[in-house]
Each structure stands twice: as structure tokens, then as C-alpha cells.
Backbone as a ProteinNet text record, in pm:
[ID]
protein_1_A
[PRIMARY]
XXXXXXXXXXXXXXXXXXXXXXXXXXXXXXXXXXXXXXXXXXXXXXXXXXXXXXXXXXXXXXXXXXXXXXXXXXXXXXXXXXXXXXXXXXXXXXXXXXXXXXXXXXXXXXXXXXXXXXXXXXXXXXXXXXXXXXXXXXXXXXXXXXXXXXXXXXXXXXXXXXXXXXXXXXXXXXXXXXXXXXXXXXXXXXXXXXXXXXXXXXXXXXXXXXXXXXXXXXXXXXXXXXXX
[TERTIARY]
105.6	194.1	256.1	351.4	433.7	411.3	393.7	375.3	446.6	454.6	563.2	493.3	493.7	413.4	505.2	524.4	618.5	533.5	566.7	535.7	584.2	586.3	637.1	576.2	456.1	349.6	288.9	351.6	339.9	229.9	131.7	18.3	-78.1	-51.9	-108.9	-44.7	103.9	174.6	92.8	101.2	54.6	-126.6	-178.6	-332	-316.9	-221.6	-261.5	-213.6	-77.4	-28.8	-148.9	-268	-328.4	-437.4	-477.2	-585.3	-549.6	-402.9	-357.1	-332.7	-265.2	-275	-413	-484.6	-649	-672.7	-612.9	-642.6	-539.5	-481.5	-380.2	-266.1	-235.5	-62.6	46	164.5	253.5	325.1	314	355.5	503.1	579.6	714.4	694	744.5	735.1	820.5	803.1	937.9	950.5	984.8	899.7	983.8	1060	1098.2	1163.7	1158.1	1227.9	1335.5	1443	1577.4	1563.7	1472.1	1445.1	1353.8	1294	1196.8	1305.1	1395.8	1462.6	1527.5	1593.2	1660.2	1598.7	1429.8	1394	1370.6	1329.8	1326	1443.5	1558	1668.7	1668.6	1643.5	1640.2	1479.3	1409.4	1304.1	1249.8	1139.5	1052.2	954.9	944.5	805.8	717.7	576.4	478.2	398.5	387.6	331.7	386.8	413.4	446.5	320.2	243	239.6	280.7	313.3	398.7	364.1	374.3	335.4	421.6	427.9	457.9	550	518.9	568.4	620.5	807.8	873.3	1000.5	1065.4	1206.7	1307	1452.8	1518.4	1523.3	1410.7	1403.3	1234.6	1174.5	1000.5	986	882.2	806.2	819.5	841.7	851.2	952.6	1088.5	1246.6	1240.3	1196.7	1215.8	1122.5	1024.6	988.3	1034.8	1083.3	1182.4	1327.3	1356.3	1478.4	1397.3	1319.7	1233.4	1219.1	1181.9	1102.6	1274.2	1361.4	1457	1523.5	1456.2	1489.5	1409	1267.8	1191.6	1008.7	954	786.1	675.5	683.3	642.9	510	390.4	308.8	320.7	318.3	335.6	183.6	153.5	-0.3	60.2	40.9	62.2	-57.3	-13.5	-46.6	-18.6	-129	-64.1	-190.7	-160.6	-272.2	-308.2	-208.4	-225	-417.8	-398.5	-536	-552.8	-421.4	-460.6	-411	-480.1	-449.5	-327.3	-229.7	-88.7	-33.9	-60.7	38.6	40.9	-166.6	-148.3	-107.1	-136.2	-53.8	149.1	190.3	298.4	344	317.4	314.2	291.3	187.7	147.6	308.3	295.9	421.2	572.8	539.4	679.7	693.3	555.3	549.4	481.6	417.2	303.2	180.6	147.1	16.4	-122.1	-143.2	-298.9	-219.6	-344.5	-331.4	-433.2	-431.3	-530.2	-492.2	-575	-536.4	-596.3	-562.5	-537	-654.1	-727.5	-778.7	-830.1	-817.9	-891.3	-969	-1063.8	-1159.6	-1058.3	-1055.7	-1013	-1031.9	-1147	-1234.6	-1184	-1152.9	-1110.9	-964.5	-937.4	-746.1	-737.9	-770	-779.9	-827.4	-941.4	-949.3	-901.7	-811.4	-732.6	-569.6	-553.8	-452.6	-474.1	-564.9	-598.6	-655.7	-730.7	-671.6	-524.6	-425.4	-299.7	-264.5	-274.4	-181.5	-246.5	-407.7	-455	-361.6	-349.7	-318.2	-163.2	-123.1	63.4	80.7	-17.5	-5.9	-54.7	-165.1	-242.3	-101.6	-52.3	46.5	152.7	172.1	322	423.6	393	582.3	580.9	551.8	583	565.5	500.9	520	644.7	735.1	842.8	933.4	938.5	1019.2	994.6	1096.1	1059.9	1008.1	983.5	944.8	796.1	727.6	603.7	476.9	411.6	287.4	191.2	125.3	0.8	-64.9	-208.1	-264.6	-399.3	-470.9	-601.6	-580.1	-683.5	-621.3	-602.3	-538.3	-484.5	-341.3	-258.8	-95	-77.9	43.8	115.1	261.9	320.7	447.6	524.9	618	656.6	789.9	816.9	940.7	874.9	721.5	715.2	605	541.7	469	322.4	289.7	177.3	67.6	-68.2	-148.8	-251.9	-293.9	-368.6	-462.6	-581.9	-694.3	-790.4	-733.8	-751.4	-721.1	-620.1	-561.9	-564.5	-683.1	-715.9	-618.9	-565.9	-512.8	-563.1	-507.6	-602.5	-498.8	-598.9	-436.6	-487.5	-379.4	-376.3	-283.8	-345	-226.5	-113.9	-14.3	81.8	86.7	13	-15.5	-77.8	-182.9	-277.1	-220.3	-114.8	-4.7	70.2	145.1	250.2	152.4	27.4	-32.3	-107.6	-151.3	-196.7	-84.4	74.2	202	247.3	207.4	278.3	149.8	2.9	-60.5	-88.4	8.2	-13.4	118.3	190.6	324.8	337.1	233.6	231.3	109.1	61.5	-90.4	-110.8	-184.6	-252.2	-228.1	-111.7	-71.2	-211.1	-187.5	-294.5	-212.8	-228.7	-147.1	-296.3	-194.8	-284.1	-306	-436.9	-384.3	-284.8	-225.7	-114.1	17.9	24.8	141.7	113.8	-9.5	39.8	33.1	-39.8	37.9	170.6	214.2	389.6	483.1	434.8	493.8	485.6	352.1	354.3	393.8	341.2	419.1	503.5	548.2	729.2	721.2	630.4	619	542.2	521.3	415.2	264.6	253.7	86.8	-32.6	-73.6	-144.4	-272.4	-368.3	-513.7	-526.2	-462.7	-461.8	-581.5	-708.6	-793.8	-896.8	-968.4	-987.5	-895.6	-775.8	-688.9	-673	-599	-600.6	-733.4	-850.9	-978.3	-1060.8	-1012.3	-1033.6	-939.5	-802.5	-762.9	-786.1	-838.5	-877.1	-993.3	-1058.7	-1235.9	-1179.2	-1090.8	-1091.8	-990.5	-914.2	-841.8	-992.4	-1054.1	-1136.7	-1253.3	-1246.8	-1349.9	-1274.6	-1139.3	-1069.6	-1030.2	-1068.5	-975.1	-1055.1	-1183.5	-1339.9	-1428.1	-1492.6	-1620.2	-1729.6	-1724.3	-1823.3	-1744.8	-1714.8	-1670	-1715.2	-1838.2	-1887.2	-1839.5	-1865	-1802.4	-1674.3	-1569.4	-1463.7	-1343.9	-1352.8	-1225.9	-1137.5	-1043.1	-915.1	-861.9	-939	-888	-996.2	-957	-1061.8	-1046.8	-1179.1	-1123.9	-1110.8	-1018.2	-1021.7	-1050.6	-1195.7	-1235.3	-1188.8	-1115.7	-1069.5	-927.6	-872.8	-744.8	-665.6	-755.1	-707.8	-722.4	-648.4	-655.8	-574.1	-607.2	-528	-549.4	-461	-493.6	-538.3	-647.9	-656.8	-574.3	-521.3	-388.5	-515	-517.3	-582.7	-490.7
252	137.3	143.8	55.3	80.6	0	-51.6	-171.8	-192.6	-279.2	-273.7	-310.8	-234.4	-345.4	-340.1	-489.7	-480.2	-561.2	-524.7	-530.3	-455.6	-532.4	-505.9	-426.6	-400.7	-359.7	-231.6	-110.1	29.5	51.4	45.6	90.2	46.5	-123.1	-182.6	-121.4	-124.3	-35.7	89.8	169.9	321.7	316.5	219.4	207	100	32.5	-17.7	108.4	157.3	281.5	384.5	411.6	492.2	467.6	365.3	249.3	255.1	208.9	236.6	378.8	452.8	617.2	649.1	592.8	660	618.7	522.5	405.4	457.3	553.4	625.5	552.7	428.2	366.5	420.4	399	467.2	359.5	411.6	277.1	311.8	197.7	197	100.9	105.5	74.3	-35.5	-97.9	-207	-255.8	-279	-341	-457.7	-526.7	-640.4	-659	-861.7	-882.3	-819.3	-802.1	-735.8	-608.5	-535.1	-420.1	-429.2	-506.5	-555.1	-547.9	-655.7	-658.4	-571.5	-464.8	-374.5	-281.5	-237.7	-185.9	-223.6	-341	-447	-436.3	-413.4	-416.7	-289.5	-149.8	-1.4	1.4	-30	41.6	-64.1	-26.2	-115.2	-135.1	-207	-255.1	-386.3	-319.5	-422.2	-532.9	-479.9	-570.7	-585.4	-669.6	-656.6	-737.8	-696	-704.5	-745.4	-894.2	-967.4	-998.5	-966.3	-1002.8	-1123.9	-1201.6	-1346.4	-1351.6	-1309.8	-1302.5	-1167.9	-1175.8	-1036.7	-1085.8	-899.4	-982.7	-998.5	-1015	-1012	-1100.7	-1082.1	-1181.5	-1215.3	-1292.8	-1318.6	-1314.2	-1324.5	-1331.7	-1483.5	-1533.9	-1667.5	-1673.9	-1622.9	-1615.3	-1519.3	-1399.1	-1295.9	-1313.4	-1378.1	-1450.8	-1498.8	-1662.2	-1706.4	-1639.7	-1561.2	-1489.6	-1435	-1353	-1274.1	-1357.2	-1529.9	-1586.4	-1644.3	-1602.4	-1686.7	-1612.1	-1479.2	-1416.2	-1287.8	-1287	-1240.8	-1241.3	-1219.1	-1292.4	-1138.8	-1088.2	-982.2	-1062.7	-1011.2	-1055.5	-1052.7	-1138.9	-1150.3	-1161.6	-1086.8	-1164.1	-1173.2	-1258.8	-1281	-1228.9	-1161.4	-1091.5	-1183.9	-1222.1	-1300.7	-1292.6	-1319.7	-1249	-1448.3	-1562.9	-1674.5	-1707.8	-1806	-1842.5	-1971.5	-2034.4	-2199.4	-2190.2	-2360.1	-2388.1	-2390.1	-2441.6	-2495.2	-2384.4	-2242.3	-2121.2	-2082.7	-2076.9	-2054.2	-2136.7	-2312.2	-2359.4	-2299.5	-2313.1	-2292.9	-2180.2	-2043	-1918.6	-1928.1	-2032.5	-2032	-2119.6	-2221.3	-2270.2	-2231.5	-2111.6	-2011.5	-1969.8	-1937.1	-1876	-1751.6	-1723.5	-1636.6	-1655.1	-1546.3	-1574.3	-1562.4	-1491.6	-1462.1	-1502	-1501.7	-1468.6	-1429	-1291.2	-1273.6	-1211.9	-1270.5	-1280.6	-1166.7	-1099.4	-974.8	-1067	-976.5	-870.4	-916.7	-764	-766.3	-698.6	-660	-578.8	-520.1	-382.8	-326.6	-281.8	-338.9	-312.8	-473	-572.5	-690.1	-728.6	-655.9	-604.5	-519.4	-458.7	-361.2	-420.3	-530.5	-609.2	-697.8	-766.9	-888.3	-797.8	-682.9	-619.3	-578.7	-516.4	-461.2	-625.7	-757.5	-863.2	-914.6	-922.7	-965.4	-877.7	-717	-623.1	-641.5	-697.3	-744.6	-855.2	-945.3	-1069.3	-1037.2	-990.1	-958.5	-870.6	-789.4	-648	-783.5	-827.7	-951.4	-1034.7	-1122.4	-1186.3	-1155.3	-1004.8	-946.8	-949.5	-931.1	-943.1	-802.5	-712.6	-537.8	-501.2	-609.4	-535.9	-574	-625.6	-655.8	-527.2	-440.7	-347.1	-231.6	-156.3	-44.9	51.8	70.1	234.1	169.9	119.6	45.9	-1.2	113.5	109.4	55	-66.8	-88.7	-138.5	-175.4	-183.4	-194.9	-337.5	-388.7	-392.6	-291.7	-293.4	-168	-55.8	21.7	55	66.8	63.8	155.6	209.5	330.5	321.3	317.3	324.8	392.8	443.4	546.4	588.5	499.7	486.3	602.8	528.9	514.7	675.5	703.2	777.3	742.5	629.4	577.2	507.3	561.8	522.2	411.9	321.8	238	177.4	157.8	87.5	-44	-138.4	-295.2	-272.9	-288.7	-269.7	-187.3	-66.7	62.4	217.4	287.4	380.9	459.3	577.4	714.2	807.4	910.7	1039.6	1113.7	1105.2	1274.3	1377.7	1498.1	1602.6	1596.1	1655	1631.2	1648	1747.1	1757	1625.6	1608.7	1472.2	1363.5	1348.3	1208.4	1214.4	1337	1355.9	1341.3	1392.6	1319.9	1168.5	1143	983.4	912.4	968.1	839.8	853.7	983.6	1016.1	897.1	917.2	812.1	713.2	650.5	528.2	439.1	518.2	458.4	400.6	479.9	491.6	416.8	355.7	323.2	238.9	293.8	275	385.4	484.1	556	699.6	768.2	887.1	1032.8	1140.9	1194.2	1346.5	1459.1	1568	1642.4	1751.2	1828.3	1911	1949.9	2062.1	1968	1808.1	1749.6	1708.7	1721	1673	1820.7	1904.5	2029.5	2094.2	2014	2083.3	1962.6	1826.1	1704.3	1743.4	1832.8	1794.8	1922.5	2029.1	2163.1	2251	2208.6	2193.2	2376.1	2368.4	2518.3	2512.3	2635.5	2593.6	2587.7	2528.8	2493.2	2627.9	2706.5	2842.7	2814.1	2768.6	2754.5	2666.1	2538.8	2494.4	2370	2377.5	2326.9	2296.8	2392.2	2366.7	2337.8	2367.4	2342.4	2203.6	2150.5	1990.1	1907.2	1964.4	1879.5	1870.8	2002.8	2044.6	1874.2	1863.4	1772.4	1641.7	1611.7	1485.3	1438.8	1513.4	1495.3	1455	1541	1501.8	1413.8	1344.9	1203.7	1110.9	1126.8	1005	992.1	1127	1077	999.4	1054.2	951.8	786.7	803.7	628.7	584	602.2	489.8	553	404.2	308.2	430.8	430.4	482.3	657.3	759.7	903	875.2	880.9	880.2	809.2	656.7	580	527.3	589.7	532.1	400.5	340.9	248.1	235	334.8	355.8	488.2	601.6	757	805.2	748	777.8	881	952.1	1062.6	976.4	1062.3	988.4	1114.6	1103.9	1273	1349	1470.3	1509.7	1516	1454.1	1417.7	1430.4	1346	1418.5	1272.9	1256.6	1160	1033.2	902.1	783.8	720.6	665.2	536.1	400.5	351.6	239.5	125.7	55.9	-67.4	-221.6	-267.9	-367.6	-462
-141.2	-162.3	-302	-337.8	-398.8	-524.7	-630.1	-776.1	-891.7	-931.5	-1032.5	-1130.6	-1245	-1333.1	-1466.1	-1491.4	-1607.6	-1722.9	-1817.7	-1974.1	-2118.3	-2180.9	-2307.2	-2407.1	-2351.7	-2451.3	-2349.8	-2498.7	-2377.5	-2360.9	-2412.4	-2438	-2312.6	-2302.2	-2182.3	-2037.2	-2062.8	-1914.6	-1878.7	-1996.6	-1951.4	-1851.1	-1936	-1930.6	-1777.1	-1756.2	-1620.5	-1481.2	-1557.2	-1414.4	-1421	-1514.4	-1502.4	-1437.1	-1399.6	-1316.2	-1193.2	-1128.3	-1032.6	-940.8	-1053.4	-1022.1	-931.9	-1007.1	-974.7	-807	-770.8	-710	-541	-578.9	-503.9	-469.8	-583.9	-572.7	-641.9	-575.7	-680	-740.5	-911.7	-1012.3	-1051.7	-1017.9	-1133.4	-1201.6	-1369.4	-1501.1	-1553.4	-1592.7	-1652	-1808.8	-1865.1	-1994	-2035.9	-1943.4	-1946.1	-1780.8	-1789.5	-1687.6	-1609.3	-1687.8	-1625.9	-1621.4	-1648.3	-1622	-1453.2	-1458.7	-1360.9	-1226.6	-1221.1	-1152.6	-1094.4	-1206.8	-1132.2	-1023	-1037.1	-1000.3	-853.8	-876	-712.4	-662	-710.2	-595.4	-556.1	-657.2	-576.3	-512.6	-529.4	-439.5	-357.8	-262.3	-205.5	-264.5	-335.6	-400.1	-334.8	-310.3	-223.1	-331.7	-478	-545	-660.4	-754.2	-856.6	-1015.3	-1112	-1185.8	-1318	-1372.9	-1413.3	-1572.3	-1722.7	-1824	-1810.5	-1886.1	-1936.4	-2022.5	-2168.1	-2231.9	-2284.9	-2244.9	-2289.9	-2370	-2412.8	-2446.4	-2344.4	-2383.3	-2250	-2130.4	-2069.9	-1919.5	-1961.1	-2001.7	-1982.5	-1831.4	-1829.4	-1650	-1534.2	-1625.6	-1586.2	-1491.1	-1569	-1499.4	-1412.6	-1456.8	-1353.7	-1173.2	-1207.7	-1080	-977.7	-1074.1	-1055.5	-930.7	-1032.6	-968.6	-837.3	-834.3	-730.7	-617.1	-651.7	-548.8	-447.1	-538.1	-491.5	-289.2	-319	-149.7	-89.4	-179.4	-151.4	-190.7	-96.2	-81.8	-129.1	-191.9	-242.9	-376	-361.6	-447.9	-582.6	-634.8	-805.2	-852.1	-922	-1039.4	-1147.3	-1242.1	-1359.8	-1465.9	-1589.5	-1653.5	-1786.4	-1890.4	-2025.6	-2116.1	-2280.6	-2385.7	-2358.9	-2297.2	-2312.9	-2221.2	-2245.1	-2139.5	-2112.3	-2156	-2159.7	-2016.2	-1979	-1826.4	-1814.3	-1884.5	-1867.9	-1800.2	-1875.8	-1838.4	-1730.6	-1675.5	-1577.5	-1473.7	-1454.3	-1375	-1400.8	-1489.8	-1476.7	-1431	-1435.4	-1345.5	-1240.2	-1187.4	-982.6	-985.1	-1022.5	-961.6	-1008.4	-1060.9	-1078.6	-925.3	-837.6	-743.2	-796	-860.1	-872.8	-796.3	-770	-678.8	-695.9	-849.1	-963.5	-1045	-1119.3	-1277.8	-1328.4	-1476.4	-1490.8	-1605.6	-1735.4	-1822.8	-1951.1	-2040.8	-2138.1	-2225.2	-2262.3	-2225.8	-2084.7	-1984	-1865.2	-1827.1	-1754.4	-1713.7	-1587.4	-1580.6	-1486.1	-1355	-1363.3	-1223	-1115.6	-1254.1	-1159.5	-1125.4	-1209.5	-1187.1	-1054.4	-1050.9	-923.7	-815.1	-829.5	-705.7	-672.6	-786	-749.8	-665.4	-766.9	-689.9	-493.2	-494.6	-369.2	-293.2	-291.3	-257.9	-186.6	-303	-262.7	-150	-143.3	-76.8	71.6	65.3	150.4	236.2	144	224.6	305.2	189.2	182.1	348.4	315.1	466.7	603.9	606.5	715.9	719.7	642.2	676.6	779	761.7	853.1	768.1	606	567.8	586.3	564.1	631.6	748.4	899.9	971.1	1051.8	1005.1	1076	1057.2	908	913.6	1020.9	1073.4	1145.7	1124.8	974.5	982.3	913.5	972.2	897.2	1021.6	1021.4	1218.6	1146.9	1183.2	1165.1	1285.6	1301.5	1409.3	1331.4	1349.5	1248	1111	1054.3	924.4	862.6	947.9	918.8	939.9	823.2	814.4	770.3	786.6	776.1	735.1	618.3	541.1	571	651.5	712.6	554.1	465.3	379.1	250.5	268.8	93.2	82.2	271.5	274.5	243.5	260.5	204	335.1	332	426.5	348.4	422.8	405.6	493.3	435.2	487.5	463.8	517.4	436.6	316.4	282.5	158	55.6	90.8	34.7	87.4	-28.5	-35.7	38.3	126.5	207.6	145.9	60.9	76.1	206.8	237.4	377.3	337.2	370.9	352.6	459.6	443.6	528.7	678.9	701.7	859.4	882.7	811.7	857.1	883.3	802.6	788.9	932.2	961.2	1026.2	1218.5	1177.5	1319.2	1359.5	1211.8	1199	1245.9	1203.7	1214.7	1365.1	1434.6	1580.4	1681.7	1639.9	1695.1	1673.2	1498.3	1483.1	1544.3	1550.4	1580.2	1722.9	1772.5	1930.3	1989.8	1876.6	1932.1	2056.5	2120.4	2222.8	2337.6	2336.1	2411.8	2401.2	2490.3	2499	2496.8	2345.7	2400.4	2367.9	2464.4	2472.7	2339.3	2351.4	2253.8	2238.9	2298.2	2380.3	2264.1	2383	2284.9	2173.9	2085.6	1947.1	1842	1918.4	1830.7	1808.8	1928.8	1954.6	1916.4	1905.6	1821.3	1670.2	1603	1436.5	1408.5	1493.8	1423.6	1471.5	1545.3	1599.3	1664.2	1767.3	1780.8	1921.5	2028.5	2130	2135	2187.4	2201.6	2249	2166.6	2239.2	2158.5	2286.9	2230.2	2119.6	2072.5	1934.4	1996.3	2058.5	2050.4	1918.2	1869.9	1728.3	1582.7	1584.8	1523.6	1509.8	1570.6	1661.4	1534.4	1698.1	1676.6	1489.8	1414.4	1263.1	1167.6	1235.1	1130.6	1170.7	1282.6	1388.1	1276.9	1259.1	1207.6	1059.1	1034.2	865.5	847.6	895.6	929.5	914.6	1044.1	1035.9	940.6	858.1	768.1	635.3	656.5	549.8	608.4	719.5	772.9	842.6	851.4	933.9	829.4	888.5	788.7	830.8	1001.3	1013.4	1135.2	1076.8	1128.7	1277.4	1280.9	1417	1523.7	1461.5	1596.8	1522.6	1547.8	1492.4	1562.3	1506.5	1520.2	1559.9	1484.7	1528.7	1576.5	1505.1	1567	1693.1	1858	1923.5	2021.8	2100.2	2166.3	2335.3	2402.2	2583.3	2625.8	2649.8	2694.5	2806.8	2778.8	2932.9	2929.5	2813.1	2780.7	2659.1	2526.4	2391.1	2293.6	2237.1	2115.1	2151.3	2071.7	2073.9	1942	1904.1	1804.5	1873.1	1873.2	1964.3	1871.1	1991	1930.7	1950.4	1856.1	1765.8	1737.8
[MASK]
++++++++++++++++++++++++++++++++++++++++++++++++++++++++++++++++++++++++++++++++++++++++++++++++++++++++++++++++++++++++++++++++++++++++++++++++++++++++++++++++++++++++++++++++++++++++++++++++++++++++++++++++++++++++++++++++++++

């Protein structure tokens, strides 16, 4: 998924995209409001990260502007701590706040929280290129897999067969057709092939490999995403 985190103070920017990085999101940078903005009108951004006090546009306005035609999560970010600010940031339409100095372990969970709620709500699954099914979603834009609000990297084969059975979920397709759907070639013996990136999908996207959730086998037949 995608984050914005804007601030004035590089030191804190660099040290939060490097939290996130870890975290497998991809960060764009701002270091003021109107910088903020521009970025929201070129990209898709799922969360945004909000300091308070900047030059240019503060956080307050740039919200503001944000909340005025789009529902994208805001946390508020400030060195402040009095109540006032933070009431006045929720009813900017911010949706945290969490205030400098922070512990990063609770930044990361208030972040992965919102993307929670934001993904459960449905404001992404209305777009088209965006499969989810429980709480596993699939970004088809940004290239980004997720699991209750947690990052999965897959290598590209892995992606390109997770999205043919997430897109499709509930349908049953063979091994025959998803070797000749992801690698655009005919199907000769690609039984272990297949079944090799099946296993290592689900050890990246279930709780539990064994009995899995969402990547299941229809024996006799081949693979499905079960639709949830």
C-alpha cells in the first residue's frame, strides 16, 4: 500500500519512511502541505501521515482540503500534546493522533489499524483493479498484496497467480490453465512447478500453511481462491 507522510523535519521523514520500508509500504515524502497535496492528486495514496505544524500549508489546512472529496486515512503527527490540538485535528477530519516523540512500534500499529479499517470499510473495493475476498486484498495499480492490513511480498510469478485466483475467487482453475494463464506458454508436465509456488504463496498469505483459508486445493482438479 501506498503512504504519505509529510513533515517538515527531515530527519523525522527519513526515520518514519524507514519504519515503513521495513514494514513492506511504499512511502512518498512531503515536507509541507502543498507539497502534500500535489502528491495526492498524482498518485493513489491509501494513508497519509500528517505533521501539524509546517510552512506553507500546516496540516490542519491540508486535511481540510483532503477531507473536502476524499476519505483516505489521516493520523496526525505533532511535537504538541495538549488536548485542544488533538481535538482540533479529529475534527479537521483526522482519524489518530500520535504525538513526537513516538515509539515506533506504536506508529506502525496505529498505521496498519487505519489501513485495516480503511480496506474493511470498502473505500478500495469499489475500484476495479483492486480483488479482495476476507482479509486478503490485492492492488492490482500499486502491485501491492495484503493481509489484514499486513504487507506480503511475492515474487512476480507468485503475484501474477495469487491475482488470476484472487480476481476470480471462487472459480476452480486447473493446473494446465494457470501455467498457461501466468507464463504465457503450454502446459507440459508443469505439475510440480504449479504446486512449488502454490506452497510458497501460502506460507506467505495463511496463519496456518496447512489448513489454509484462502489458497485451497479441489482435489482432482487444481487450485481456487475461496470467495469470503
Amino acid at each position: 500500500m501506498n503512504i504519505l507522510v509529510c513533515d517538515d523535519d527531515k530527519e523525522i521523514l527519513d526515520a518514519i519512511k524507514i519504519y515503513l520500508d521495513n514494514e513492506g509500504y511504499k512511502v512518498f515524502k512531503a515536507a509541507n502541505g502543498l507539497e502534500a497535496l500535489e502528491i495526492i492528486g498524482e498518485k493513489e495514496i491509501h494513508l497519509i501521515i500528517m505533521d501539524i505544524m509546517m510552512p506553507k500549508m500546516d496540516g490542519l489546512r491540508a486535511t481540510m482540503k483532503i477531507r473536502e472529496d476524499k476519505n483516505i486515512p489521516v493520523i496526525m503527527l505533532s511535537a504538541k500534546s495538549e488536548d485542544t490540538d488533538k481535538i482540533m485535528g479529529l475534527n479537521m477530519g483526522a482519524d489518530d493522533y500520535i504525538t513526537k516523540p513516538f515509539n515506533p512500534l506504536e506508529l506502525i500499529a496505529r498505521v496498519k489499524s487505519q489501513l485495516r479499517r480503511y480496506t474493511t470499510l470498502g473505500s478500495l473495493e469499489t475500484r476495479s483493479n483492486v480483488f479482495k475476498t476476507g482479509g486478503l486484498m490485492l492492488d492490482d495499480e500499486s502491485k501491492i498484496v495484503t493481509v489484514d492490513g499486513e504487507a506480503v511480498k511475492l515474487t512476480p510469478v507468485q503475484y501474477k497467480i495469487l491475482k488470476l485466483l484472487t480476481a476470480n475467487a471462487g472459480r476452480v482453475y486447473s493446473i494446465d490453465e494457470i501455467y498457461e494463464k501466468v507464463w504465457k506458454e503450454p502446459a507440459v508436465s508443469p505439475e510440480n512447478t504449479v504446486a512449488v509456488h502454490i506452497r510458497k504463496i501460502r506460507e506467505k498469505i495463511e496463519i496456518n500453511p496447512k489448513e489454509p483459508k484462502y489458497l485451497k486445493v479441489v482435489w482432482g482438479i487444481g487450485y481456487k481462491v475461496e470467495k469470503l
